[in-house]
C-alpha positions in Angstrom: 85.6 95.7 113.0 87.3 96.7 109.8 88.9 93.3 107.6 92.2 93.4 105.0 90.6 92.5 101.8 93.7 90.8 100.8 94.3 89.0 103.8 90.9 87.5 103.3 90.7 87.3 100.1 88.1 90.0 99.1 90.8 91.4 96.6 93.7 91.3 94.8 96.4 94.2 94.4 99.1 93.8 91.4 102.1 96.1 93.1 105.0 96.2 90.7 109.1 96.7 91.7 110.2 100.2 91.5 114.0 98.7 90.2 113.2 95.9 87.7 109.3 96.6 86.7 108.2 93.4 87.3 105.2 92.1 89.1 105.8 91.8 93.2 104.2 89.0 94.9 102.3 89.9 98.5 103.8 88.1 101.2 100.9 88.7 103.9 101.2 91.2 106.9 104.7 92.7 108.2 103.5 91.9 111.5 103.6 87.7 111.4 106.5 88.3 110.5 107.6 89.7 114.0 107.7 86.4 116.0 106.5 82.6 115.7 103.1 83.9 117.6 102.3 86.9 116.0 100.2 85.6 113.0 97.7 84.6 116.3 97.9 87.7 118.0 94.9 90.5 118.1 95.4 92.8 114.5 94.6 95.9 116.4 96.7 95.0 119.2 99.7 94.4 116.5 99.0 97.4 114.8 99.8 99.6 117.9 103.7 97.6 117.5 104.1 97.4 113.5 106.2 100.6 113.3 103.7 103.4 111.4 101.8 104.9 114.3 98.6 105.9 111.8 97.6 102.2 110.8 95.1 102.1 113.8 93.6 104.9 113.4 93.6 105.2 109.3 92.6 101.8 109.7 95.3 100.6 107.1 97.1 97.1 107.0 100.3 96.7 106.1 101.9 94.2 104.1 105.0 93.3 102.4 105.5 92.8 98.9 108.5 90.8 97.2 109.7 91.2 93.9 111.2 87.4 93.1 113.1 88.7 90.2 115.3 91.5 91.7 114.6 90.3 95.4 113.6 93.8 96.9 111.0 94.4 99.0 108.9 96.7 99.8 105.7 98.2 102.3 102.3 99.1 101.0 99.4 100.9 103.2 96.4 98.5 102.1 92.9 100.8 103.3 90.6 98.1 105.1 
């Protein structure tokens, strides 16, 4: 079984806005943010529903970052 290193704290990623330059804040998985039960659900299991058919298989989990300064958002591929 393959683990995030930043959802368990293995590692830290510094992602920066592509409008305003400034440092983004990760805001966890896109997937808990899909329902109030999804945070407990199976990762692989969530991974077949998140949208990008290739995170199973590339093994990739994907979060999203906010910038609190411009408020965009965006979707980074982090390798497990």
């Amino acid at each position: 079984m393959n683990i995030c290193p930043l959802c368990n704290g293995l590692r830290n990623v510094t992602v920066y806005c592509s409008c305003c330059q400034n440092q983004m804040e990760d805001k966890g998985k896109i997937t808990d943010y899909y329902d109030d039960y999804s945070p407990y659900m199976d990762i692989d299991m969530m991974k077949l529903a998140d949208g990008y058919p290739e995170t199973l298989i590339r093994r990739e989990c994907v979060h999203l970052f906010y910038c609190p300064h411009c408020h965009q958002e965006e979707v980074k591929f982090i390798k497990e």
